[in-house]
DSSP file (Angstrom, degrees, kcal/mol; ACC not computed):
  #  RESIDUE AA STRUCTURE BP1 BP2  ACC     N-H-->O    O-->H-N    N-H-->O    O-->H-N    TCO  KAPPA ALPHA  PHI   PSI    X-CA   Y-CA   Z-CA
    1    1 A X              0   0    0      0, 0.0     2,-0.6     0, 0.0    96,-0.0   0.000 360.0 360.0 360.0 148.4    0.0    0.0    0.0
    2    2 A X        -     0   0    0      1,-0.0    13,-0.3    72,-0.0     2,-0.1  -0.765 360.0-128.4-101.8 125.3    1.5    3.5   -0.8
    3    3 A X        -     0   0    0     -2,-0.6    11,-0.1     1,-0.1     2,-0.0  -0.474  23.8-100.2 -80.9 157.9    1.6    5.2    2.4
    4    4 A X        -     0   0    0     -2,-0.1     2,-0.6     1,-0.1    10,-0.1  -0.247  43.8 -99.0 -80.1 157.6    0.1    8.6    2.8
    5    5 A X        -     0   0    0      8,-0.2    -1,-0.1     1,-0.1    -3,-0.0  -0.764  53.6 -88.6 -95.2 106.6    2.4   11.6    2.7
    6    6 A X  S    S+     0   0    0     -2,-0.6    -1,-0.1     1,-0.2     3,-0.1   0.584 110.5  12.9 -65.6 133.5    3.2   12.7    6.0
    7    7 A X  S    S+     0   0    0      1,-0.1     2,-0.8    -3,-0.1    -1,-0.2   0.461  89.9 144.7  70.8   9.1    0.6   15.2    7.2
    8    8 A X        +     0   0    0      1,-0.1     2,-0.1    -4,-0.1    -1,-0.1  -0.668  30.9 177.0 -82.9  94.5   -1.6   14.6    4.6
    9    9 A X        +     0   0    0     -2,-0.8     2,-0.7    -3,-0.1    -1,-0.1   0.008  34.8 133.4-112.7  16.8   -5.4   14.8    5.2
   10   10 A X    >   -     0   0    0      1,-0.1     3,-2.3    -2,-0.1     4,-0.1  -0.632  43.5-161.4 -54.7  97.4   -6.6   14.1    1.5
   11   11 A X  G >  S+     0   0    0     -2,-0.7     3,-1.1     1,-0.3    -1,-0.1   0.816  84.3  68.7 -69.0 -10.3   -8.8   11.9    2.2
   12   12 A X  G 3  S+     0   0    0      1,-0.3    -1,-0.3    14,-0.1    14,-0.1   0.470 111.5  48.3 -82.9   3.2   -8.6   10.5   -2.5
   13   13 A X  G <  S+     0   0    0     -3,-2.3     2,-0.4    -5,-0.1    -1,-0.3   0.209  88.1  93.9-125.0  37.8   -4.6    9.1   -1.0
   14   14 A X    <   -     0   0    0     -3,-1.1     3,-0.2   -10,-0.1    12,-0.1  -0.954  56.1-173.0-105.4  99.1   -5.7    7.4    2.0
   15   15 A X  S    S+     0   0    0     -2,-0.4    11,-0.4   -13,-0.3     2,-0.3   0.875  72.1   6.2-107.9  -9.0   -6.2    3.7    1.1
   16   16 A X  S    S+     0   0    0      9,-0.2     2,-0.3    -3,-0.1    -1,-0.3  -0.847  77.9 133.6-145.9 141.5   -7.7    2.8    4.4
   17   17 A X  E     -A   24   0A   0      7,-2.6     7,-2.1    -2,-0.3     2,-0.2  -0.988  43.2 -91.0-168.4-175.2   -8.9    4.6    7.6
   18   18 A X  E     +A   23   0A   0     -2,-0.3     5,-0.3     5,-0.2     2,-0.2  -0.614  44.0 148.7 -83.0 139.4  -11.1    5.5   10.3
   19   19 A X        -     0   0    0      3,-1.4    -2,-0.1    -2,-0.2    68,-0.0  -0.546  57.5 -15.3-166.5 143.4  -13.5    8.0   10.2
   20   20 A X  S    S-     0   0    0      1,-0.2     3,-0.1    -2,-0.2    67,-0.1   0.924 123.8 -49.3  53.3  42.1  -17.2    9.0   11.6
   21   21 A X  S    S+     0   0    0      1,-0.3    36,-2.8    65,-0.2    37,-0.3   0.701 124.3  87.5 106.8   4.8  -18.0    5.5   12.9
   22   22 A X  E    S- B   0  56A   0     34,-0.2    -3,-1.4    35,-0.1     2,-0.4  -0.844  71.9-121.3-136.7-177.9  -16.9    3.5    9.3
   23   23 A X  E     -AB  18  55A   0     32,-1.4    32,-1.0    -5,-0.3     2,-0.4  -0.918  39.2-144.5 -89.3 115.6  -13.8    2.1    7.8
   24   24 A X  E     -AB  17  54A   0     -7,-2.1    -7,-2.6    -2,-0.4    30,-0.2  -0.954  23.5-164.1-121.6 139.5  -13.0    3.7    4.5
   25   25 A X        -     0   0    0     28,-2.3     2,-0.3    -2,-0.4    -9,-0.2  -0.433  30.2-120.6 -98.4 166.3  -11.7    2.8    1.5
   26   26 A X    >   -     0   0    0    -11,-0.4     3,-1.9     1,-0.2   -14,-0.1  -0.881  56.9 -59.5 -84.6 138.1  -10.4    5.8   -1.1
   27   27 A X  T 3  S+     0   0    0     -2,-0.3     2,-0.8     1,-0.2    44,-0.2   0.160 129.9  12.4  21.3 125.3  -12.1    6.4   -5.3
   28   28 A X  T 3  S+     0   0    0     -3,-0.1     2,-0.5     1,-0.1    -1,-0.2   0.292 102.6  99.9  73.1 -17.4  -11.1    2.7   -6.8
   29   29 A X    <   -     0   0    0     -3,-1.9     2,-0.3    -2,-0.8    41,-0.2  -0.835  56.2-154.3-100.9 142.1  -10.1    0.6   -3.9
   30   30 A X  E     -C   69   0B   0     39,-1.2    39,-2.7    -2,-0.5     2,-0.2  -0.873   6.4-147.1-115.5 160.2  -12.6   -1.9   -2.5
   31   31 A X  E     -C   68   0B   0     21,-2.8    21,-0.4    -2,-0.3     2,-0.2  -0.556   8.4-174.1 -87.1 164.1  -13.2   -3.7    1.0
   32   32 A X  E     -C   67   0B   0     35,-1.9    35,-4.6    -2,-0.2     2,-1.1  -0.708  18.1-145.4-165.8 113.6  -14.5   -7.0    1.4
   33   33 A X  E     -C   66   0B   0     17,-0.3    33,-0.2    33,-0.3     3,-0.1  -0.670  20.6-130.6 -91.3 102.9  -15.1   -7.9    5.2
   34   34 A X        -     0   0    0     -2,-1.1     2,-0.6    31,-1.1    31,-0.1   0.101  33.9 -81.0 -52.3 154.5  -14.5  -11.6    5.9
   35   35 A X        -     0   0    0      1,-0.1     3,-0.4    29,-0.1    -1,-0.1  -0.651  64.3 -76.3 -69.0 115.9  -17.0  -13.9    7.8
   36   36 A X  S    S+     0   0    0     -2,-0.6    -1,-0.1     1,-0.2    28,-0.1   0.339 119.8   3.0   1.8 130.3  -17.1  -13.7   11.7
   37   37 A X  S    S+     0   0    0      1,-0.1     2,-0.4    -3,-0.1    -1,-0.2   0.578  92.3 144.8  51.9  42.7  -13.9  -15.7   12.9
   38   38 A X        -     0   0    0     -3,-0.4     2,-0.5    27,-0.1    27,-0.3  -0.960  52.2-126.2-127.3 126.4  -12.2  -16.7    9.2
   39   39 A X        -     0   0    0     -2,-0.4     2,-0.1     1,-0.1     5,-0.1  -0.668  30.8-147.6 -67.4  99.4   -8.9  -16.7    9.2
   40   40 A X        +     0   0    0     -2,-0.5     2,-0.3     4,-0.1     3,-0.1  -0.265  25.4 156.8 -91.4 160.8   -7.9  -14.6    6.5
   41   41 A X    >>  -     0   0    0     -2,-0.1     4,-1.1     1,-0.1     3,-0.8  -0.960  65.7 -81.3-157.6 179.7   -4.6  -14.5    3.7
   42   42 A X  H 3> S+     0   0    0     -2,-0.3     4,-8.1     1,-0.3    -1,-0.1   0.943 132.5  54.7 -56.7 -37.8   -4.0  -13.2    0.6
   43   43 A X  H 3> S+     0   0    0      2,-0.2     4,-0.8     3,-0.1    -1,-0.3   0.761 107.6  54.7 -90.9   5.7   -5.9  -16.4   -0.9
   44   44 A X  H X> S+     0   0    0     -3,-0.8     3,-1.1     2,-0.2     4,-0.8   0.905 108.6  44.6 -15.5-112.3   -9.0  -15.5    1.4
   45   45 A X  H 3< S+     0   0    0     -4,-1.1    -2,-0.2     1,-0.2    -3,-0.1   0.592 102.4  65.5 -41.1 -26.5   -9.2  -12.6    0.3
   46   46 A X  H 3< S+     0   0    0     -4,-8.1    -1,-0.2    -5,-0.2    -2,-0.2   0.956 104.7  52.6 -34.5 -75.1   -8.8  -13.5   -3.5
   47   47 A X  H << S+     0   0    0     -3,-1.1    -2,-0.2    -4,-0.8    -1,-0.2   0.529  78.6 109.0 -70.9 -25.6  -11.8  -15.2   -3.3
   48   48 A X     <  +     0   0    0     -4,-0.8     3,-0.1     1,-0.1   -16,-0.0   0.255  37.1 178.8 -38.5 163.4  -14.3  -12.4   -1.7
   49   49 A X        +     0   0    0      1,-0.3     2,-0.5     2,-0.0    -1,-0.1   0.440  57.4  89.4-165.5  -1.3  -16.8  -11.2   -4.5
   50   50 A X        +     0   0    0      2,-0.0   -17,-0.3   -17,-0.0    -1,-0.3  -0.884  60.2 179.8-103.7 117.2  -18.5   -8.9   -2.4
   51   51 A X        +     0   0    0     -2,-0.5     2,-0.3   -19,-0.1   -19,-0.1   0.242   9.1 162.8 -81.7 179.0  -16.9   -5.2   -2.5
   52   52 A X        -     0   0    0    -21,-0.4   -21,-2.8     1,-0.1     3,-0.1  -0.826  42.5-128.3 157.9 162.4  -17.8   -1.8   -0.7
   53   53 A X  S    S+     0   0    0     -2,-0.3   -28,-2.3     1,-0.3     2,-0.3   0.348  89.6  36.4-105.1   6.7  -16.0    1.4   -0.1
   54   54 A X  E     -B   24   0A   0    -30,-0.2     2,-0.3    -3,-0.1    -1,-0.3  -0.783  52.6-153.1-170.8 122.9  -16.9    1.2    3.7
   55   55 A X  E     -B   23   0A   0    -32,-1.0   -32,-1.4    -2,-0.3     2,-0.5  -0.692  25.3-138.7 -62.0 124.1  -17.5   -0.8    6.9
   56   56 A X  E >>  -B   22   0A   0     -2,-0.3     3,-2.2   -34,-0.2     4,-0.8  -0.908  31.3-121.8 -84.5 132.8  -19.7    0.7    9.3
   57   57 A X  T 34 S+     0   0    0    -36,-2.8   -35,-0.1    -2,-0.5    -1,-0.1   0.436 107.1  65.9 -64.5   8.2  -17.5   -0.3   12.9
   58   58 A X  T 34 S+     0   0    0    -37,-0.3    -1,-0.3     1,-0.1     3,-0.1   0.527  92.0  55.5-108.6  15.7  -20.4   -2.1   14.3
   59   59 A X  T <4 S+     0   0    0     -3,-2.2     2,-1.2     1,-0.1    -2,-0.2   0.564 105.9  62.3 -40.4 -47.9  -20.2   -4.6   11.7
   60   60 A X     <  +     0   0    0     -4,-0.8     3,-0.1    23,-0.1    -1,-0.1  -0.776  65.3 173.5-128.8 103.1  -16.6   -5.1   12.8
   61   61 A X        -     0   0    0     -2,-1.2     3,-0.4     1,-0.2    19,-0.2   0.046  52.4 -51.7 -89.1-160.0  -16.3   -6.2   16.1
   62   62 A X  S    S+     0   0    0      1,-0.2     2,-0.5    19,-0.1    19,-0.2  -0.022 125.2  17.8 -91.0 168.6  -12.8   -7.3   17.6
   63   63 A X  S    S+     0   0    0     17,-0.7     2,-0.3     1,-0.2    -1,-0.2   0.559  94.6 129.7  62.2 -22.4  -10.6  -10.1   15.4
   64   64 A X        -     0   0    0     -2,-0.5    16,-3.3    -3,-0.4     2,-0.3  -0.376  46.3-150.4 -74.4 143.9  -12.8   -9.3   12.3
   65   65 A X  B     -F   79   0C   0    -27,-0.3   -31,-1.1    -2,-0.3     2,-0.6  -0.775  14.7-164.7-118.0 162.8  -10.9   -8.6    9.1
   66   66 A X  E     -C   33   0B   0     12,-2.7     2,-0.3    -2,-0.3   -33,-0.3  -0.973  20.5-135.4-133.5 120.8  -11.5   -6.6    6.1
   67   67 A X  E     -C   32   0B   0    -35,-4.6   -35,-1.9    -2,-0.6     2,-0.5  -0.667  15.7-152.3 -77.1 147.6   -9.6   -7.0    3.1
   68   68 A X  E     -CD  31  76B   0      8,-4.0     8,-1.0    -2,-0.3     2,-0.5  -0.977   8.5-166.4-131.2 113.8   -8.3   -3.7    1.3
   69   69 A X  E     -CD  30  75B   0    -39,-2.7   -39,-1.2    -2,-0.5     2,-0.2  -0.966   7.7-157.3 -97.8 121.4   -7.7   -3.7   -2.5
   70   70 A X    >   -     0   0    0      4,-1.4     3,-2.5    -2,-0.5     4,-0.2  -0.553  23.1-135.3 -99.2 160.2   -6.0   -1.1   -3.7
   71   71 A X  T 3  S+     0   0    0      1,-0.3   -42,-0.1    -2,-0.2    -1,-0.1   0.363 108.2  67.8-105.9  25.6   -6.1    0.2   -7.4
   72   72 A X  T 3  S-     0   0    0      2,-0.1    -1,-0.3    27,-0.0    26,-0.2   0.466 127.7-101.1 -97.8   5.3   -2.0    0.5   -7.3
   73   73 A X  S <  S+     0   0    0     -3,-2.5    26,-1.6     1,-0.2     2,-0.3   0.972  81.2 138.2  84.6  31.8   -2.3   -3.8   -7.1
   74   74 A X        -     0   0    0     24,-0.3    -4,-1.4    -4,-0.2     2,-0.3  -0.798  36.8-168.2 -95.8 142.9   -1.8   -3.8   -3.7
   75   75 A X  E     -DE  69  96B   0     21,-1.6    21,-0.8    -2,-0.3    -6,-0.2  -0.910  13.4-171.2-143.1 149.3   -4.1   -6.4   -1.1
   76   76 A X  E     -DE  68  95B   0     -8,-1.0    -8,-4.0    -2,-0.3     2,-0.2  -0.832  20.0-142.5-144.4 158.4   -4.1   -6.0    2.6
   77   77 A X        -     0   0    0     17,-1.1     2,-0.2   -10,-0.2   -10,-0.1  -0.387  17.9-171.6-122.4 177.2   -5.2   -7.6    5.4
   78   78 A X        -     0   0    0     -2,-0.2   -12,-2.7    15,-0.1     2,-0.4  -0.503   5.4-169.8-158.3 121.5   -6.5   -5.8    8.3
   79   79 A X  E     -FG  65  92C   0     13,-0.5    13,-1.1   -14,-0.2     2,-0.5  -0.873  16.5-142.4-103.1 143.1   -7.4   -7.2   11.7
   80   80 A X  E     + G   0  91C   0    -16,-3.3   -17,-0.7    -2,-0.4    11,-0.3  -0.781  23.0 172.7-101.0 150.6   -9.2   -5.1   14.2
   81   81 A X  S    S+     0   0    0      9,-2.2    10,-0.2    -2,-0.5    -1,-0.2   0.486  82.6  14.3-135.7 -17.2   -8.0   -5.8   17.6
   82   82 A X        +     0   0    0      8,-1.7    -1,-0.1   -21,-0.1   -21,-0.0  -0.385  61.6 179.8-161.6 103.3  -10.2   -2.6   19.1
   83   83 A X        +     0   0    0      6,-0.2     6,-0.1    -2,-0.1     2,-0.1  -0.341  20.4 173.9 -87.1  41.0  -13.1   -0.9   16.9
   84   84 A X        -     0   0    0      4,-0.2     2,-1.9     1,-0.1     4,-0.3  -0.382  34.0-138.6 -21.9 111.4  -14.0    1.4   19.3
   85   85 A X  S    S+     0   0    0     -2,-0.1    -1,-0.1     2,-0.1     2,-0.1  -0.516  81.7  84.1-110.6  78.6  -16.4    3.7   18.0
   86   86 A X  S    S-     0   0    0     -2,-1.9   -65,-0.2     2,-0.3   -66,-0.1  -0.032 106.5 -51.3-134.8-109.9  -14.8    6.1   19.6
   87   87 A X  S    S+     0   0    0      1,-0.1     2,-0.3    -2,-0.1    -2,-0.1   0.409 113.0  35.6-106.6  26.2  -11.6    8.3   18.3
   88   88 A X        -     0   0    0     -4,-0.3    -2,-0.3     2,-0.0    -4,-0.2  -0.982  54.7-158.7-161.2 138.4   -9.4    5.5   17.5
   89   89 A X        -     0   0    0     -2,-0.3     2,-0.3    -6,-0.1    -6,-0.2  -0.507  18.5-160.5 -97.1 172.9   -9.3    2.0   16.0
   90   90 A X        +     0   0    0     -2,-0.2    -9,-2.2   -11,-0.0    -8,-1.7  -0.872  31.3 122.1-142.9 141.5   -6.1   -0.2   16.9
   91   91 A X  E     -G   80   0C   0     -2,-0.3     2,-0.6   -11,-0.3   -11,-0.2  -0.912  50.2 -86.0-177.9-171.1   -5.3   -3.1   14.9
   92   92 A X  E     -G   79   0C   0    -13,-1.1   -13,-0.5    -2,-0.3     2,-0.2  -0.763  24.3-158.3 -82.0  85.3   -2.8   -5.1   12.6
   93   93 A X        -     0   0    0     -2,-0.6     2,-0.3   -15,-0.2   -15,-0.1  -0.465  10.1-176.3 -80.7 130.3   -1.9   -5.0    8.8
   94   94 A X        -     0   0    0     -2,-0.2   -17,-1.1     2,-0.0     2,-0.4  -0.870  20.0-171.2-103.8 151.3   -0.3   -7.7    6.5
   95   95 A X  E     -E   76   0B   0     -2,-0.3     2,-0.8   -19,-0.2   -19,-0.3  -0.780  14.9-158.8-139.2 110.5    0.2   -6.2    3.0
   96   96 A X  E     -E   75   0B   0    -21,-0.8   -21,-1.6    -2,-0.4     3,-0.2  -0.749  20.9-142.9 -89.2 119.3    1.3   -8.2   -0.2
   97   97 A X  S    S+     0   0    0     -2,-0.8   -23,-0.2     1,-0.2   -24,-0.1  -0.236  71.9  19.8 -65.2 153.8    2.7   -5.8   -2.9
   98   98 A X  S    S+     0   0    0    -26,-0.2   -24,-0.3     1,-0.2    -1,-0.2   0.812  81.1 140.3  53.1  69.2    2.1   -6.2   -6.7
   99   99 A X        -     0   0    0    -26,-1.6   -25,-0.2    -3,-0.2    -1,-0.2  -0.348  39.6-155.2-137.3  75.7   -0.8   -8.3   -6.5
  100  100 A X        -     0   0    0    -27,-0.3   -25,-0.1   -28,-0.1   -29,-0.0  -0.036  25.7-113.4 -59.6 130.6   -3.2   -7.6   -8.8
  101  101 A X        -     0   0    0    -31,-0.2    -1,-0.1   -27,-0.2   -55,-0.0  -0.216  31.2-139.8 -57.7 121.5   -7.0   -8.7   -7.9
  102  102 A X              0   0    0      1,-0.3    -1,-0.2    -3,-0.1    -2,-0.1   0.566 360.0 360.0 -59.7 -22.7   -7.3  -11.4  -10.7
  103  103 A X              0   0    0    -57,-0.1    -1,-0.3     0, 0.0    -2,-0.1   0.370 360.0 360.0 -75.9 360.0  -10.9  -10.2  -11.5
């Protein structure tokens, strides 16, 4: 994932983050939020076929993951470890570079 440029608050180079109570994707990247307590990897998340540009956080409670496709070719993993819906999320990212979504 191309990290955002330090200070930057565009949300169109952002390719995932927190904000008002959702998960958000940026213009051309999709989510796809895995099923309650599956263990996700890159070939998980290959397989998703349903997309969105946003999680609402009470969808995704703690240990759910959302896959992040980016349209640089990029896939990420994201587990939330505490979706507070408050002013901070905490959780964990795997990211595989150069892998464009086969679809």
């Amino acid at each position: 994932m191309k990290p955002a440029r330090s200070g930057t608050r565009n949300k169109d180079e952002i390719d995932f983050r927190y904000h008002t109570g959702r998960f958000r994707t940026r213009d051309g990247n999709r989510l796809a939020l895995l099923a309650a307590h599956r263990e996700g990897s890159l070939e998980i998340c290959r397989k998703q076929v349903a997309f969105t540009q946003n999680v609402d956080v009470d969808q995704a409670g703690p240990e759910r993951q959302i896959c992040v496709f980016t349209r640089d070719g990029h896939t990420a993993l994201v587990t939330l470890r505490k979706p507070a819906p408050v002013d901070h999320a905490t959780f964990t990212l795997s990211v595989w570079r150069d892998t464009s979504d086969p679809r």
